[in-house]
N, CA, C and O atoms as a GROMACS GRO file, in nm:
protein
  424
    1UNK      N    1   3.590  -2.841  -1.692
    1UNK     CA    2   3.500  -2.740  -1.637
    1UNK      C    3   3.581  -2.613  -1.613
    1UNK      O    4   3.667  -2.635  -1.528
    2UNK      N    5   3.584  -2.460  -1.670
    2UNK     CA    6   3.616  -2.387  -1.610
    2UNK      C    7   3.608  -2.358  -1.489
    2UNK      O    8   3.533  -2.408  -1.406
    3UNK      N    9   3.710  -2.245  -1.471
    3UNK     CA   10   3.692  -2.232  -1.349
    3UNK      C   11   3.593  -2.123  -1.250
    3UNK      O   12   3.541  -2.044  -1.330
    4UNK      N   13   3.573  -2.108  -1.185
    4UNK     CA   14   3.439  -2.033  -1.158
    4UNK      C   15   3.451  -1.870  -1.203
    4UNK      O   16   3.355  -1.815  -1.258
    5UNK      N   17   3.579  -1.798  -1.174
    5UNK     CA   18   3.624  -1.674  -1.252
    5UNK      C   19   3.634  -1.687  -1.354
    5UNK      O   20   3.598  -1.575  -1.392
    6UNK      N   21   3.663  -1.751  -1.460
    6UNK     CA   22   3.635  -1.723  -1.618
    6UNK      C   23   3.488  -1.723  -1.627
    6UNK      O   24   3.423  -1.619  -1.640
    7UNK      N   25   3.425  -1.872  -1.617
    7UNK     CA   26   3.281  -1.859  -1.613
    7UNK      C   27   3.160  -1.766  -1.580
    7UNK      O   28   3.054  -1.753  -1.642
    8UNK      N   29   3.216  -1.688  -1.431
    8UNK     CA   30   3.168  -1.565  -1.418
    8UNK      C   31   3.175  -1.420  -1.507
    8UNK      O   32   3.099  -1.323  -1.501
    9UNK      N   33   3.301  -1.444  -1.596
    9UNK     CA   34   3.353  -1.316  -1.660
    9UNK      C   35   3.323  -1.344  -1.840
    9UNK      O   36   3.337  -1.272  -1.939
   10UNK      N   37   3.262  -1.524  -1.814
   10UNK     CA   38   3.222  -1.529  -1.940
   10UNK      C   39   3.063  -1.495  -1.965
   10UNK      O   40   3.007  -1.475  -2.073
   11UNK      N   41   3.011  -1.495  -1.843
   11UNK     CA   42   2.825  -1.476  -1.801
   11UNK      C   43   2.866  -1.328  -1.828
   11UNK      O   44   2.816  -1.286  -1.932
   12UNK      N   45   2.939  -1.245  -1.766
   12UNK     CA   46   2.947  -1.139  -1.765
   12UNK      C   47   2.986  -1.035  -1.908
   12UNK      O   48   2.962  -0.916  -1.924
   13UNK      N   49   3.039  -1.115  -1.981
   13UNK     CA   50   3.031  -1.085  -2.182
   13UNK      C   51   2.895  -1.136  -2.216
   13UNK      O   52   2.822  -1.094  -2.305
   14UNK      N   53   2.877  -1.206  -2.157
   14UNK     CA   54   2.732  -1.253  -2.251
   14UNK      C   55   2.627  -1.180  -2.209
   14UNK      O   56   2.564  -1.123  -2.298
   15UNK      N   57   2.594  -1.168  -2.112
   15UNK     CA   58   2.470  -1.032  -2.071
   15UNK      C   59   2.540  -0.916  -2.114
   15UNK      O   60   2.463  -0.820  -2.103
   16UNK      N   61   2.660  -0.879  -2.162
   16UNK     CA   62   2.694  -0.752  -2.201
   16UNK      C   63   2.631  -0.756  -2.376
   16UNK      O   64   2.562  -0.668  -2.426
   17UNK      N   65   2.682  -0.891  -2.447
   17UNK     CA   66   2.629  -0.876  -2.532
   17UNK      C   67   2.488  -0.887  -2.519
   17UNK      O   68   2.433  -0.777  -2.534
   18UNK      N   69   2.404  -0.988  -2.494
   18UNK     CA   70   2.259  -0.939  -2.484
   18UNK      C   71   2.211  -0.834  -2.489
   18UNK      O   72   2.113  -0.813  -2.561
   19UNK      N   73   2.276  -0.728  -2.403
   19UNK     CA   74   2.180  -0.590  -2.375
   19UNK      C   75   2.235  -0.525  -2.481
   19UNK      O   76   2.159  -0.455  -2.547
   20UNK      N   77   2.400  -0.534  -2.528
   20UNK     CA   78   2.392  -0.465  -2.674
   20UNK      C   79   2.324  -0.500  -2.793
   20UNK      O   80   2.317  -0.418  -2.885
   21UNK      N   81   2.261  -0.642  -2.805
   21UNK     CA   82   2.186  -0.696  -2.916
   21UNK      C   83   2.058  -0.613  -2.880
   21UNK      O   84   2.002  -0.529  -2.951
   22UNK      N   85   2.018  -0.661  -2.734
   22UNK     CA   86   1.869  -0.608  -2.752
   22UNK      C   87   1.860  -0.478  -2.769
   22UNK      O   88   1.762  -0.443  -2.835
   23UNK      N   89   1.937  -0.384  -2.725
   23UNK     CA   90   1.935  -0.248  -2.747
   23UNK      C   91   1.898  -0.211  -2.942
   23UNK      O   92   1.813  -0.135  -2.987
   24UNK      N   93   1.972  -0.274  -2.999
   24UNK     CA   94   2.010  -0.256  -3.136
   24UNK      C   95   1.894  -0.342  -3.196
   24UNK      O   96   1.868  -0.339  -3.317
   25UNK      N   97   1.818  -0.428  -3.097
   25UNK     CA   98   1.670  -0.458  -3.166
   25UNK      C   99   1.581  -0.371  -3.142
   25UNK      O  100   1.526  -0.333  -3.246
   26UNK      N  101   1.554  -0.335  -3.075
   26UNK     CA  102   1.484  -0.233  -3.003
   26UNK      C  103   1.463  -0.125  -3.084
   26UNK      O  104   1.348  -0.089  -3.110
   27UNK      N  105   1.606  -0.040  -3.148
   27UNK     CA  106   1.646   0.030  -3.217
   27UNK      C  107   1.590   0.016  -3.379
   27UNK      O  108   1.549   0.093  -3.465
   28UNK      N  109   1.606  -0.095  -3.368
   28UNK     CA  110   1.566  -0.145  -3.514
   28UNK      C  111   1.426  -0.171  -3.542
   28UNK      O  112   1.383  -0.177  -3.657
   29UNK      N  113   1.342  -0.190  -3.420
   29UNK     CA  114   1.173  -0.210  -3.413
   29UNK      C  115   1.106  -0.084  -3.426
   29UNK      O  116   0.993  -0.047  -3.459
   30UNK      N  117   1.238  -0.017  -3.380
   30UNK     CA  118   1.158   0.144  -3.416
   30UNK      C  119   1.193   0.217  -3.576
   30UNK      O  120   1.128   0.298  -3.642
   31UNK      N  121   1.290   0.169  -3.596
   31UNK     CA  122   1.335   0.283  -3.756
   31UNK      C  123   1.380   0.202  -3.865
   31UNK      O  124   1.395   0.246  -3.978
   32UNK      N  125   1.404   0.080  -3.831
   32UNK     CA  126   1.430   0.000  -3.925
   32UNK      C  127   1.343  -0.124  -4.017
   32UNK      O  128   1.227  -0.158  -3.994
   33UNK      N  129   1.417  -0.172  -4.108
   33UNK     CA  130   1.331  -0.268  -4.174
   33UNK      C  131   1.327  -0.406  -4.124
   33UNK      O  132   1.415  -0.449  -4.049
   34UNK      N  133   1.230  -0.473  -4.162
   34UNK     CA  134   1.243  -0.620  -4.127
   34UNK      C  135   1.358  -0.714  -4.120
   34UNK      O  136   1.387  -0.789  -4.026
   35UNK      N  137   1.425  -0.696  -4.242
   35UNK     CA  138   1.548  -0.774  -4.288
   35UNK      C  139   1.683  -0.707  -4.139
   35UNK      O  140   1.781  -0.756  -4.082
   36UNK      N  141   1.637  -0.628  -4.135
   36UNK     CA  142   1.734  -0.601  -4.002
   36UNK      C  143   1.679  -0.652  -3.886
   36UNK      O  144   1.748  -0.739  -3.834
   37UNK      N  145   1.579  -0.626  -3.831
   37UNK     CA  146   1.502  -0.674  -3.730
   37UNK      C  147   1.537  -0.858  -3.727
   37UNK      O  148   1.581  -0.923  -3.631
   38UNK      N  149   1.512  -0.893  -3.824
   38UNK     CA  150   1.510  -1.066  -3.850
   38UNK      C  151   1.663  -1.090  -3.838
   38UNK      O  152   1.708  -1.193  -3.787
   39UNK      N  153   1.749  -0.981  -3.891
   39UNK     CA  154   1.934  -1.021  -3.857
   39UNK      C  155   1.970  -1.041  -3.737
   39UNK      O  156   2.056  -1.124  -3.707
   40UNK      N  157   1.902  -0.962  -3.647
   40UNK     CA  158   1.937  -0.914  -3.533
   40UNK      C  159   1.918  -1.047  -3.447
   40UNK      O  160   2.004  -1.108  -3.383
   41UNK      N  161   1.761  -1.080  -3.466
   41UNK     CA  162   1.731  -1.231  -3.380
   41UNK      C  163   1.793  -1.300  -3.366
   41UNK      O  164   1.807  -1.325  -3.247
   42UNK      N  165   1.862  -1.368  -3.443
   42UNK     CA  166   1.942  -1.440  -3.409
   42UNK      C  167   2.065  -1.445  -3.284
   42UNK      O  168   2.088  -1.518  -3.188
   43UNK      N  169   2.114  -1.352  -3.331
   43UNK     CA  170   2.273  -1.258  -3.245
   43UNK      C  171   2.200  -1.294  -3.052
   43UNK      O  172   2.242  -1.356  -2.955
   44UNK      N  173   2.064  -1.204  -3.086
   44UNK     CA  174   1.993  -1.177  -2.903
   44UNK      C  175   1.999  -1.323  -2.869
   44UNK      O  176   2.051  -1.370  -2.769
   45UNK      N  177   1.938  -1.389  -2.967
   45UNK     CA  178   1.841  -1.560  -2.916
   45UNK      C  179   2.004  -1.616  -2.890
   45UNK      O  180   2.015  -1.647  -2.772
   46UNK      N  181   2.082  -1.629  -2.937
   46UNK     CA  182   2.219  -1.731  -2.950
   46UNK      C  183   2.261  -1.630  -2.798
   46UNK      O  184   2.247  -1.670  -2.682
   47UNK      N  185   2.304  -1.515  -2.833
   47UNK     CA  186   2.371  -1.448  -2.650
   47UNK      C  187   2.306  -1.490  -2.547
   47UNK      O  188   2.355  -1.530  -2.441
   48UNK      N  189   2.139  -1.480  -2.590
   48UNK     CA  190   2.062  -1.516  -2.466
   48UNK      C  191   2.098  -1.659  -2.447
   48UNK      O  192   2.111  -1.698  -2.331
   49UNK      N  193   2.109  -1.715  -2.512
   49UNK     CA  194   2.135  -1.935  -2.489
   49UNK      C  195   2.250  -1.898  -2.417
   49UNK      O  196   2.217  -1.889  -2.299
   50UNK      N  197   2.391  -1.868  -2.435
   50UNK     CA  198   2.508  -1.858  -2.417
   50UNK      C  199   2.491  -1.799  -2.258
   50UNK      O  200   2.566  -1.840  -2.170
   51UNK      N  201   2.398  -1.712  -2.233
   51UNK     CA  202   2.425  -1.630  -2.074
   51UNK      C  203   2.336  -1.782  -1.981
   51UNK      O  204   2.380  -1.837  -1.880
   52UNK      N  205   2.189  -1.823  -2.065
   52UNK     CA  206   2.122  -1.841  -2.006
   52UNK      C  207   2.221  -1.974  -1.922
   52UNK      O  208   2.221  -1.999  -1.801
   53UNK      N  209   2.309  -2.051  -2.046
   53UNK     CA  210   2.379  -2.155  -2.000
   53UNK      C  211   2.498  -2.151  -1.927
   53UNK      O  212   2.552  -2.255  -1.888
   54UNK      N  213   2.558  -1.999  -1.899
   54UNK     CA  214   2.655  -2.011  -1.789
   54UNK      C  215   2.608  -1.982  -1.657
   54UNK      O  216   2.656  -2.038  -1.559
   55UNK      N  217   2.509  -1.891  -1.650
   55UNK     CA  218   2.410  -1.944  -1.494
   55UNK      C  219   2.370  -2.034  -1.468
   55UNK      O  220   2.358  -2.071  -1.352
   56UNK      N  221   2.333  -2.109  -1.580
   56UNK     CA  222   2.288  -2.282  -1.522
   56UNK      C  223   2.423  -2.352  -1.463
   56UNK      O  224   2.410  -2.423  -1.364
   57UNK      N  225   2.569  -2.331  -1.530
   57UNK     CA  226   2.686  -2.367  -1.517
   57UNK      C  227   2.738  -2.323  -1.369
   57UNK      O  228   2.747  -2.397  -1.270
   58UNK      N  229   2.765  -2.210  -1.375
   58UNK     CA  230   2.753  -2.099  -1.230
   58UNK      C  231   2.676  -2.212  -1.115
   58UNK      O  232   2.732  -2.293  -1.041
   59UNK      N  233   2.500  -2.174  -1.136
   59UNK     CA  234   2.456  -2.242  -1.037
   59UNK      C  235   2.512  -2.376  -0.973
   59UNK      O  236   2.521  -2.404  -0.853
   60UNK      N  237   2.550  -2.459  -1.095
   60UNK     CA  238   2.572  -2.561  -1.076
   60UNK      C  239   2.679  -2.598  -1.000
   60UNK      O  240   2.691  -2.700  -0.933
   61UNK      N  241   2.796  -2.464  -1.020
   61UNK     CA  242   2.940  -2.472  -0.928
   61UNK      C  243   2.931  -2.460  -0.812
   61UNK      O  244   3.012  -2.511  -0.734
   62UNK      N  245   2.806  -2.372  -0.767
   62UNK     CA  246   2.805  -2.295  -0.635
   62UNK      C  247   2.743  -2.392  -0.560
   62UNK      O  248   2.777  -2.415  -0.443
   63UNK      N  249   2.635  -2.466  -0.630
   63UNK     CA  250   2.603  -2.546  -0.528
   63UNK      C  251   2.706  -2.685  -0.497
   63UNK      O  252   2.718  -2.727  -0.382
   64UNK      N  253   2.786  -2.755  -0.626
   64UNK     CA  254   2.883  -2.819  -0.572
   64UNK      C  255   2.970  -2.767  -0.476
   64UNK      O  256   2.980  -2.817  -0.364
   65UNK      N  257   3.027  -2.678  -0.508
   65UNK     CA  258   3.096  -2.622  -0.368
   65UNK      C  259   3.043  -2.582  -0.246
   65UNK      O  260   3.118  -2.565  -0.150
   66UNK      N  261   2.903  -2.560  -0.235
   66UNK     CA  262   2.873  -2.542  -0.121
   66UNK      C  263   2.806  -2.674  -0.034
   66UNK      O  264   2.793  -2.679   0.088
   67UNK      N  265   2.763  -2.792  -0.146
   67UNK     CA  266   2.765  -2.944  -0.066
   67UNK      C  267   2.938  -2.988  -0.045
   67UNK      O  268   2.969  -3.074   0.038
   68UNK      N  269   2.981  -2.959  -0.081
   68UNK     CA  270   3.156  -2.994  -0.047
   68UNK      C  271   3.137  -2.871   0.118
   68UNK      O  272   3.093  -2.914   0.224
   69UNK      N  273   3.172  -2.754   0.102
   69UNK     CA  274   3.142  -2.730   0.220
   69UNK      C  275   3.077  -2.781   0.316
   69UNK      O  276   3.132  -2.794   0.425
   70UNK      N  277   2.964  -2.816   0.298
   70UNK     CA  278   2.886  -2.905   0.399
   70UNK      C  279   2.905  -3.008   0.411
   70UNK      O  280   2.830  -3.064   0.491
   71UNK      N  281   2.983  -3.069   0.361
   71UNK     CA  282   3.029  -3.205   0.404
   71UNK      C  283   3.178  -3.177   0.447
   71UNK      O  284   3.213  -3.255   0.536
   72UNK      N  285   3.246  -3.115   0.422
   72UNK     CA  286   3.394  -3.106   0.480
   72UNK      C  287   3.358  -3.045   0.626
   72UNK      O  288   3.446  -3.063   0.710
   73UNK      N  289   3.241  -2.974   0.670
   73UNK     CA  290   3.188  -2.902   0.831
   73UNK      C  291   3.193  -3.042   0.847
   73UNK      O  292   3.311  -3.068   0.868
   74UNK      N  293   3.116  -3.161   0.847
   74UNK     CA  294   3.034  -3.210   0.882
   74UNK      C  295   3.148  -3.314   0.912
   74UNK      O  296   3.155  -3.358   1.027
   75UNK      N  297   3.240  -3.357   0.815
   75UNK     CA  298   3.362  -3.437   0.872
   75UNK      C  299   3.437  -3.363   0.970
   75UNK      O  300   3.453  -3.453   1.052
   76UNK      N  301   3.506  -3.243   1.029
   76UNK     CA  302   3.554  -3.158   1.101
   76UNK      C  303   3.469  -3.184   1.232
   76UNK      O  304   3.510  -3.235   1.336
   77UNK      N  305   3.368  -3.148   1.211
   77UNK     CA  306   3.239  -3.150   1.350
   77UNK      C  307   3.289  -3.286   1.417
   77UNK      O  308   3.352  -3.284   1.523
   78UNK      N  309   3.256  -3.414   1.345
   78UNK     CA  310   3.307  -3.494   1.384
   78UNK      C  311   3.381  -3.564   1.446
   78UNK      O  312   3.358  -3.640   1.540
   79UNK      N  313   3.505  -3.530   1.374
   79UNK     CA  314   3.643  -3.532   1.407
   79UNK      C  315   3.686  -3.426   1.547
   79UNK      O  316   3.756  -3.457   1.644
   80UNK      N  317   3.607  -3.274   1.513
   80UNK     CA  318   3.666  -3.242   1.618
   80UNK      C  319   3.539  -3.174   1.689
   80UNK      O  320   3.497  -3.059   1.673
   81UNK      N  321   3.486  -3.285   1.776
   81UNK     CA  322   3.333  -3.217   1.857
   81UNK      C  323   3.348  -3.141   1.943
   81UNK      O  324   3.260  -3.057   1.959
   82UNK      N  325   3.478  -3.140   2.042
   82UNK     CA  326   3.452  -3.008   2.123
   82UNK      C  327   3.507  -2.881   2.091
   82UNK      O  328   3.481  -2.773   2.145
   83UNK      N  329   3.600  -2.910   1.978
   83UNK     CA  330   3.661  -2.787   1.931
   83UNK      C  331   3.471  -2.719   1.860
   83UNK      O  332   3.441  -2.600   1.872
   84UNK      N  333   3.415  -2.779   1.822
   84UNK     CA  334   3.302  -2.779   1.727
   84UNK      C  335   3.206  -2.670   1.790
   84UNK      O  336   3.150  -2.568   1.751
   85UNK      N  337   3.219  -2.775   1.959
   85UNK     CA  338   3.069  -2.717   2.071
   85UNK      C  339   3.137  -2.558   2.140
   85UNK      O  340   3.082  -2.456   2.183
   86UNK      N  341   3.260  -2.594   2.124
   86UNK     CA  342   3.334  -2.450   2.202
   86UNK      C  343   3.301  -2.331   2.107
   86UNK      O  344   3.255  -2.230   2.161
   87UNK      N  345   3.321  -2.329   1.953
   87UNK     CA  346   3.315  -2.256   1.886
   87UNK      C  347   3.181  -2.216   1.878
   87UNK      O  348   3.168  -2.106   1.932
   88UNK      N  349   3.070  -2.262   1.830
   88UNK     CA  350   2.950  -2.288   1.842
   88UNK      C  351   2.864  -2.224   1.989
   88UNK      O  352   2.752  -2.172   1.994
   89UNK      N  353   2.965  -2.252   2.104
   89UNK     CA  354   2.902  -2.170   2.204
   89UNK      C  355   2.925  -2.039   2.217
   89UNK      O  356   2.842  -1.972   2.278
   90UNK      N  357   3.044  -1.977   2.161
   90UNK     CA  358   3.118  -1.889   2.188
   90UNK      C  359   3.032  -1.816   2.069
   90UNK      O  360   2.982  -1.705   2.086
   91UNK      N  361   3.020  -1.886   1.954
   91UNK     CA  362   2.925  -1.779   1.861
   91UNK      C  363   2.789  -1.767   1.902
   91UNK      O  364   2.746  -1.653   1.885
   92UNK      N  365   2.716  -1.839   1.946
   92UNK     CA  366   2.616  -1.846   2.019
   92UNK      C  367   2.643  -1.703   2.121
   92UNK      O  368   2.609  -1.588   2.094
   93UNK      N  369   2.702  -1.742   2.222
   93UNK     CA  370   2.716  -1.617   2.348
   93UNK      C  371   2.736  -1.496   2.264
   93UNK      O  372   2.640  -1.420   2.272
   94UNK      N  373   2.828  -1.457   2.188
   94UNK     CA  374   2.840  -1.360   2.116
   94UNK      C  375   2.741  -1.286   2.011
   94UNK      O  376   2.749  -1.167   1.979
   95UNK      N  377   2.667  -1.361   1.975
   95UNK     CA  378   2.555  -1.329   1.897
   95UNK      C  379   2.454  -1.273   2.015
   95UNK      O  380   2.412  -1.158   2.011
   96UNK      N  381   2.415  -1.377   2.133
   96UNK     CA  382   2.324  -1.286   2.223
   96UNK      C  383   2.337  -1.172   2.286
   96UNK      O  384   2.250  -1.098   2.332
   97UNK      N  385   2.502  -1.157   2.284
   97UNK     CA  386   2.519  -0.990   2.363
   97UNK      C  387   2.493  -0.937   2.292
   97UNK      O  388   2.434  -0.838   2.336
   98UNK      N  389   2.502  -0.937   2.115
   98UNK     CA  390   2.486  -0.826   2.025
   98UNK      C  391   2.324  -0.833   2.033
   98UNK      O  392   2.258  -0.729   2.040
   99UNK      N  393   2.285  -0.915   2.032
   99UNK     CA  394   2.155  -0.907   2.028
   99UNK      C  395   2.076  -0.866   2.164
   99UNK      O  396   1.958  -0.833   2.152
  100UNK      N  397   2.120  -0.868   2.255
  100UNK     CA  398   2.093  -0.798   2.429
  100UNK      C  399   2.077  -0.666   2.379
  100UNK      O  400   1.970  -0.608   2.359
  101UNK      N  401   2.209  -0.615   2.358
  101UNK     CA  402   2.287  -0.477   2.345
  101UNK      C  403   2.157  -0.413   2.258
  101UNK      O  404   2.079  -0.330   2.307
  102UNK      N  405   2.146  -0.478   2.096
  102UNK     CA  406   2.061  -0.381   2.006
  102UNK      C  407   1.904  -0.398   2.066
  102UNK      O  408   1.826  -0.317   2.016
  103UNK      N  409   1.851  -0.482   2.156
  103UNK     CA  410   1.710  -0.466   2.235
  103UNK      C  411   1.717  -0.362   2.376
  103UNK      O  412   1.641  -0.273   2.415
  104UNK      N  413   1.803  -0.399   2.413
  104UNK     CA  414   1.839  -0.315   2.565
  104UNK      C  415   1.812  -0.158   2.496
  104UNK      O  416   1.742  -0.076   2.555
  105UNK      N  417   1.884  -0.126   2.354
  105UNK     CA  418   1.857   0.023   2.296
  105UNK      C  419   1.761   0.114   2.278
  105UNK      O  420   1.763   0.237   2.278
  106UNK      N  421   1.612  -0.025   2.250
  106UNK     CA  422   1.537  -0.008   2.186
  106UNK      C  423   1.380   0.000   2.291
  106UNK      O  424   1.271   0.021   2.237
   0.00000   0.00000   0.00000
C-alpha cells in the first residue's frame, strides 16, 4: 500500500490530468472532428478510473487510521482513567470560559 503522501500526490496528477483531458475534449466538441473527440475518450474515462480509484484508496487510509486512532484513545483512556478525566475536565472548563466569554459579548 502506498503511503498516504504519494497516494495523495498521485490523486493529485490524476485530477490534473482529467481537467487537462477534459479541457482538450471540450475543445475538441467545439472545432474538431469525431476521430479526435473519440481519441480523446478514452485518455478522460482511464484518468477519471485512475483519480476515481485513489480517493476510494485515500478514503480507505483515512478511515483506517482514524479507527486505529480510536482505538489507541480508547486503550490509553483505559489504561490511564484519571490522567483521561483530568484532561477531559480541564478541556471541558476551558471550552466553557471561551464559550462564557464569546456569550457574555454578545
Amino acid at each position: 500500500m502506498p503511503t498516504y503522501s504519494k497516494a495523495r500526490e498521485q490523486l493529485i496528477d490524476d485530477v490534473r490530468a482529467v481537467i487537462g483531458d477534459t479541457e482538450e475534449l471540450l475543445k475538441a466538441l467545439g472545432s474538431e472532428s469525431k476521430e479526435k473527440i473519440a481519441g480523446a475518450r478514452p485518455r478522460v474515462e482511464a484518468a477519471l478510473s485512475r483519480a476515481k480509484a485513489q480517493v476510494a484508496e485515500l478514503e480507505a487510509a483515512a478511515e483506517a487510521r482514524a479507527r486505529q486512532a480510536v482505538h489507541d484513545v480508547d486503550i490509553y483512556a483505559h489504561e490511564n482513567p484519571w490522567k483521561t478525566a483530568g484532561v477531559a475536565a480541564g478541556v471541558g472548563a476551558a471550552l466553557g470560559a471561551i464559550i462564557g466569554v464569546l456569550l457574555a459579548r454578545h
